[in-house]
C-alpha positions as CSV (number, residue, x, y, z in Angstrom):
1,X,59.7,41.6,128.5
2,X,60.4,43.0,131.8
3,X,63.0,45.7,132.9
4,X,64.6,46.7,136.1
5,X,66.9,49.4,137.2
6,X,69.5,48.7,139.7
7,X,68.2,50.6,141.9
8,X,64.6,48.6,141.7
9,X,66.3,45.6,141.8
10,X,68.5,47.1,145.2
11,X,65.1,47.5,146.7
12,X,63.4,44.2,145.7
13,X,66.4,42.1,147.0
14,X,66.1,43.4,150.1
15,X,62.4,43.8,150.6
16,X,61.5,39.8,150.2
17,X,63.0,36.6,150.2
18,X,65.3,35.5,147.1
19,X,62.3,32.9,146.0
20,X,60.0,35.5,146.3
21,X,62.2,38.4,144.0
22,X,63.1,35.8,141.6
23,X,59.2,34.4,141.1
24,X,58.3,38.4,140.8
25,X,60.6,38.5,137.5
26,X,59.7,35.0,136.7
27,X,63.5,33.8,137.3
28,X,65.2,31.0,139.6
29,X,66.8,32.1,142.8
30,X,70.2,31.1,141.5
31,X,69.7,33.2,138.1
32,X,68.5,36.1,140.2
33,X,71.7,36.2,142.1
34,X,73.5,35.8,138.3
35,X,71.8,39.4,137.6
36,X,72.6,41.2,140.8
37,X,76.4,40.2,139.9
38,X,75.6,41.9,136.7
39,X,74.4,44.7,137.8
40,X,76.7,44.7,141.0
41,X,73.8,45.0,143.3
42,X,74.8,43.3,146.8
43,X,72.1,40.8,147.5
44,X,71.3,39.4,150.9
45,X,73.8,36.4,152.3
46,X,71.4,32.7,153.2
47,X,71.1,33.2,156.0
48,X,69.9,36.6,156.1
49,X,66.2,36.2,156.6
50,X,66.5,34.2,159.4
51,X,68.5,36.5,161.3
52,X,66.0,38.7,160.0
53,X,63.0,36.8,161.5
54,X,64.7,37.6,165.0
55,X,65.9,41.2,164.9
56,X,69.8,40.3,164.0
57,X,70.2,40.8,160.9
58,X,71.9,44.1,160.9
59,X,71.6,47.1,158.9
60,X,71.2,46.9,155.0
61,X,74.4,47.9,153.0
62,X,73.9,50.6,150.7
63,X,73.9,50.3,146.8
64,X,77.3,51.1,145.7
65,X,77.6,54.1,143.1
66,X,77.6,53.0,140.0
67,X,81.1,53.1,137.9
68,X,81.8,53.7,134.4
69,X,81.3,50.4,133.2
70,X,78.4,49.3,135.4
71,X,75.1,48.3,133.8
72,X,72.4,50.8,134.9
73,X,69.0,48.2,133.8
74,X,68.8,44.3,133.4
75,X,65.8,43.2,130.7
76,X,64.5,39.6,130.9
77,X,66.4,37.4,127.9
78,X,69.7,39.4,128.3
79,X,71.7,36.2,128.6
80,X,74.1,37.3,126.2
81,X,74.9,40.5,127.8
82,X,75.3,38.8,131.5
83,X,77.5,36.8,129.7
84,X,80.1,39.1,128.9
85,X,79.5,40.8,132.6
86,X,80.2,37.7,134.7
87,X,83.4,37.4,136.4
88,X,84.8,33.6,136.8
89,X,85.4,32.2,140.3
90,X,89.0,31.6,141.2
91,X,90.1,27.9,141.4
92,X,92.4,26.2,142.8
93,X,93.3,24.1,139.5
94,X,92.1,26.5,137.2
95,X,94.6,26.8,133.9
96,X,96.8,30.3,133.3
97,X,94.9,32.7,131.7
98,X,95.3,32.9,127.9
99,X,96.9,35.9,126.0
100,X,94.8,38.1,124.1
101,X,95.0,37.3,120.0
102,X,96.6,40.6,119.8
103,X,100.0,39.0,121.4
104,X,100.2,36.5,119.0
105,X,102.0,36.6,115.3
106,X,100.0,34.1,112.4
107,X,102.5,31.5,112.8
108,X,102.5,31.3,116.3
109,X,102.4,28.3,118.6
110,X,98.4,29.0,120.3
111,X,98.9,29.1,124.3
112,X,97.1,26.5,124.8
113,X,98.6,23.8,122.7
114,X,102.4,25.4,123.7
115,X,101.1,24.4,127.4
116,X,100.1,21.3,126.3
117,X,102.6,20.0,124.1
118,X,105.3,18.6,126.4
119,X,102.8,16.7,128.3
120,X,101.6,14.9,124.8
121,X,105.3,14.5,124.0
122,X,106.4,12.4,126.6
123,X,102.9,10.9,127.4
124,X,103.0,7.1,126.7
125,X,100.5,5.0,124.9
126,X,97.7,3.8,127.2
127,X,95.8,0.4,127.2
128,X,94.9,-0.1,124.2
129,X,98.6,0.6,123.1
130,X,98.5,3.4,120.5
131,X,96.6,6.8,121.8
132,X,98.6,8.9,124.2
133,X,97.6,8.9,127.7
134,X,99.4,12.4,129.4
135,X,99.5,12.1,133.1
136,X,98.0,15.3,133.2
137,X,94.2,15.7,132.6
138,X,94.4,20.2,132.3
139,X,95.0,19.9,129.0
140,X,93.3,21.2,125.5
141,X,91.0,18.0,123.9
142,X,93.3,15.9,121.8
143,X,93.1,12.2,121.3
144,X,96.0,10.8,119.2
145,X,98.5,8.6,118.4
146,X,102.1,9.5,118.7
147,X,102.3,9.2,114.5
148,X,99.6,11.8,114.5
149,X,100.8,13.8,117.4
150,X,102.8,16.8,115.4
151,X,99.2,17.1,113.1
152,X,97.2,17.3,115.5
153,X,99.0,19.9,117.8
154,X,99.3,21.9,114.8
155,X,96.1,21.8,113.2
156,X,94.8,23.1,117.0
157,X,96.8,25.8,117.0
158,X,96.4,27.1,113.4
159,X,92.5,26.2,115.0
160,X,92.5,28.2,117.7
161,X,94.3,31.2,116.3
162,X,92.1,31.6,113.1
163,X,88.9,31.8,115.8
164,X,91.1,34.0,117.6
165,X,91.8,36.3,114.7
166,X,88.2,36.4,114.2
167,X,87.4,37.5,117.8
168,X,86.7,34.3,119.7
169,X,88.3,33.2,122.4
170,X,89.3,29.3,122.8
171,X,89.8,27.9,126.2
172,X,89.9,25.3,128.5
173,X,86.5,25.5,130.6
174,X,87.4,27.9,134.3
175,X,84.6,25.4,136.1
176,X,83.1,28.6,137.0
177,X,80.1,27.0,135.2
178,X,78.7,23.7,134.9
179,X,79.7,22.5,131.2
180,X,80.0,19.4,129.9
181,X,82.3,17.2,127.9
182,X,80.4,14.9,125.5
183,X,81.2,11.5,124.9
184,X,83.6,11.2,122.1
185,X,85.0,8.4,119.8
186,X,87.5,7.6,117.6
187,X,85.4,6.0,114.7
188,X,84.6,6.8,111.2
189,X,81.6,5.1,110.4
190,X,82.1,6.1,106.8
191,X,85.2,4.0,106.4
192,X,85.0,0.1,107.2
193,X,82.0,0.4,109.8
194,X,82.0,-2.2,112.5
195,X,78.6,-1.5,114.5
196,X,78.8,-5.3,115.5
197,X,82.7,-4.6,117.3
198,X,82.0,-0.7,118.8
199,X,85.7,1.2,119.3
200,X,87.3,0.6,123.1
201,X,87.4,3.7,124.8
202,X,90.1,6.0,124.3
203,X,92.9,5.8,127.0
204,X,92.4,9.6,127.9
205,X,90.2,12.7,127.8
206,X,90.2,16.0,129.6
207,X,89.1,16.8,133.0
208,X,87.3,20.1,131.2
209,X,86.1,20.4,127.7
210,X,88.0,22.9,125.7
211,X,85.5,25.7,124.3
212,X,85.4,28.5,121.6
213,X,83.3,31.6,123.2
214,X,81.4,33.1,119.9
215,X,78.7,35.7,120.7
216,X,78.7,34.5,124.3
217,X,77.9,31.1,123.5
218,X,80.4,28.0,124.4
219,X,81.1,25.6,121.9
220,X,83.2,22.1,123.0
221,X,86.1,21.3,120.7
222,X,87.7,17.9,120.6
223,X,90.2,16.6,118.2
224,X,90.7,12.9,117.6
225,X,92.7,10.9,115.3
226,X,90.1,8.4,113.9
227,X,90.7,4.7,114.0
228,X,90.1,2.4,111.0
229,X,89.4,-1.5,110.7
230,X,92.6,-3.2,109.5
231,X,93.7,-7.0,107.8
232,X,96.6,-7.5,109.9
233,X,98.7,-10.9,110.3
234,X,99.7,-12.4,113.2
235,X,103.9,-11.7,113.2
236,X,104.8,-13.2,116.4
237,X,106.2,-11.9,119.8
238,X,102.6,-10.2,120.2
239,X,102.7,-8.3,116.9
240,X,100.5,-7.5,113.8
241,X,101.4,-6.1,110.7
242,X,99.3,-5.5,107.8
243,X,98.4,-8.0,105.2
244,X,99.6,-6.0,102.8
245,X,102.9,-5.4,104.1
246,X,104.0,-8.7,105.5
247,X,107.2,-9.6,104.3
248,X,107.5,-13.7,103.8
249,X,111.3,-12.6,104.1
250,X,111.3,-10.9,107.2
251,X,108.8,-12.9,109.1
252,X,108.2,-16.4,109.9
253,X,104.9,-17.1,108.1
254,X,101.6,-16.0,109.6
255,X,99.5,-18.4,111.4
256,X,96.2,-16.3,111.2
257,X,94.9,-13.2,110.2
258,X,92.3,-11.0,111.8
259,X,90.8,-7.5,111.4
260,X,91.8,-5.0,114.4
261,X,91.3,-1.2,114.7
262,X,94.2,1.2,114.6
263,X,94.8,5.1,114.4
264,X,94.8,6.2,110.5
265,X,96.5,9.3,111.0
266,X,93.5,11.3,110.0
267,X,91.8,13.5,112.0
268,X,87.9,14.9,113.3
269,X,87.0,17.6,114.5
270,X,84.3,17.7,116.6
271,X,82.0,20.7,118.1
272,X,79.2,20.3,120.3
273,X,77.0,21.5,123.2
274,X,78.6,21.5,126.4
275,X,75.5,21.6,128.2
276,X,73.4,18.7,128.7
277,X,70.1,19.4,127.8
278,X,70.7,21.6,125.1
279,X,72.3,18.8,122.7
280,X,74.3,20.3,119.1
281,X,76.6,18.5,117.2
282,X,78.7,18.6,114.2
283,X,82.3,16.9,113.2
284,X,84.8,17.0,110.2
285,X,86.8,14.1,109.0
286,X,89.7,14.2,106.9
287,X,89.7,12.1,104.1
288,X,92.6,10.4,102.4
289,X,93.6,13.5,100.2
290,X,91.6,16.1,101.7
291,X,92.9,18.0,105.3
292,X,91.1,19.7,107.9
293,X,93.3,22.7,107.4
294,X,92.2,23.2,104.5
295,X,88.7,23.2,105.4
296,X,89.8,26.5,107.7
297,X,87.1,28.8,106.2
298,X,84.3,26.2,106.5
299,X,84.9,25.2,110.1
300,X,84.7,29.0,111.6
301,X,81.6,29.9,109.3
302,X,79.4,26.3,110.7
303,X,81.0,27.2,114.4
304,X,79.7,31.2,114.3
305,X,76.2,29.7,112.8
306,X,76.5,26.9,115.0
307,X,76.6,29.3,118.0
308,X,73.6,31.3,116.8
309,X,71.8,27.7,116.5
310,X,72.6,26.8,120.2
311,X,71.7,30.3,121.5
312,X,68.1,29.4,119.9
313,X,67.6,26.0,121.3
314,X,68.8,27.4,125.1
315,X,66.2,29.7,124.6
316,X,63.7,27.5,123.5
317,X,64.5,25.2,126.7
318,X,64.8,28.2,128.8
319,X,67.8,27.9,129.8
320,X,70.3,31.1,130.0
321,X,74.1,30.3,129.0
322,X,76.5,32.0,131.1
């Protein structure tokens, strides 16, 4: 492992070219700028060097004292530590910032879902004619049906403020880094699988994944109600009913049957790797009698190892999360 002061860094910055610093300490260009923010060391603009080259670059700004809370050394592998130093970039659509845990009682609607439910509330269905499709896209990652719409909004927020209480934040990605929402479905290929007919895509998603911060790693989080393979009868006017609930006294009898997928009501959770090189996955899917509430304990214990697991495999790749 290698170490560098600030002011060793200060001088290095400003001595050679970015490529050339960054290949001294064996790091990209890019991530060498990520550790001057760290470290708050000013670092030359692009275009320095060429002005350089031709005597008008100007004079060299001085390293600025170092504050309280300023970190005085940087060591090769501190990705966790720039992590908690990096400040986000302001954007344009970026969503309100969330309150600390702290604010909030136990019972409390989360932030996040009391921003978002209104917009699930009077979303309609989309295409396919049962999951919600809210006209806004700035929203925390929930794909439901409007049956399953008052679970789902509550099982996020007693989500979200359990990882809270344990000292994670949850929140809809800032874009001040590139991560990535996986592809996510509404199947449970435990109950009635179908490989032959695969699921149509859901009507919505997010335009940024939702994420639980744990150690300085980001975990995605995305909440669907499942679909399941139904026997439905044909009831006229363009509409279905079950097989097993068609009433020979309220309807004309069927003329054909034939199996379709529809929402169930349950739910799965999903958590995954929002970057995409660095794949990690893992779900939970509610079963008839069992809830995903009352897996609570369960879900935050797999997410904090989960993190730990992801932190590995960036490593491995050589990748530093931010």
């Amino acid at each position: 492992m290698t170490t560098i002061t600030r002011e060793a860094l200060y001088a290095l910055v400003w001595s050679v070219r970015g490529v050339d610093a960054a290949a001294r300490l064996k790091l990209s260009d890019s991530y060498l700028g990520h550790v001057c923010r760290a470290l708050e060391v000013p670092k030359p603009s692009r275009g320095y060097w060429r002005s350089y080259d031709t005597d008008n670059a100007g004079p060299v700004p001085e390293l600025p004292a170092a504050g309280p809370g300023t970190r005085r050394s940087w060591t090769t592998g501190d990705a966790i530590g720039f992590a908690r130093t990096r400040k986000p970039k302001k954007l344009k659509h970026a969503p309100p910032p969330v309150r600390p845990p702290a604010a909030r009682t136990k019972n409390e609607m989360h932030e996040l879902v009391r921003r978002a439910k209104d917009d699930f509330l009077t979303a309609q269905p989309g295409s396919d004619g049962f999951y919600l499709k809210p006209r806004r896209r700035l929203l925390i990652d929930i794909a439901t049906s409007a049956t399953a719409l008052h679970a789902s909004l509550q099982f996020a927020s007693v989500l979200f403020n359990r990882l809270e209480e344990a000292g994670y934040l949850v929140a809809i990605a800032d874009g001040s880094e590139i991560l990535i929402r996986v592809e996510i479905d509404n199947y449970d290929s435990a109950v009635n699988p179908d490989p032959a007919r695969p699921d149509s895509p859901l009507p919505w998603s997010p335009l940024r994944p939702t994420v639980v911060h744990i150690g300085g790693v980001p975990l995605g989080l995305s909440l669907v109600e499942v679909s399941e393979k139904q026997h439905l009868a044909y009831a006229g006017d363009g509409n279905f009913v079950p097989v097993a609930e068609f009433n020979q006294a309220e309807f004309v009898g069927y003329t054909w049957k034939t199996y379709r997928r529809r929402p169930s009501g349950r739910l799965k959770l999903t958590a995954y790797s929002p970057y995409h090189d660095v794949p990690w996955r893992h779900q939970w899917i509610e079963g008839q009698k069992s809830t995903l509430e009352g897996r609570l304990e369960e879900i935050v214990a797999v997410l904090k190892a989960g993190a730990i697991d992801l932190s590995l495999r960036l490593e491995k790749a050589g990748r530093f999360f931010t």
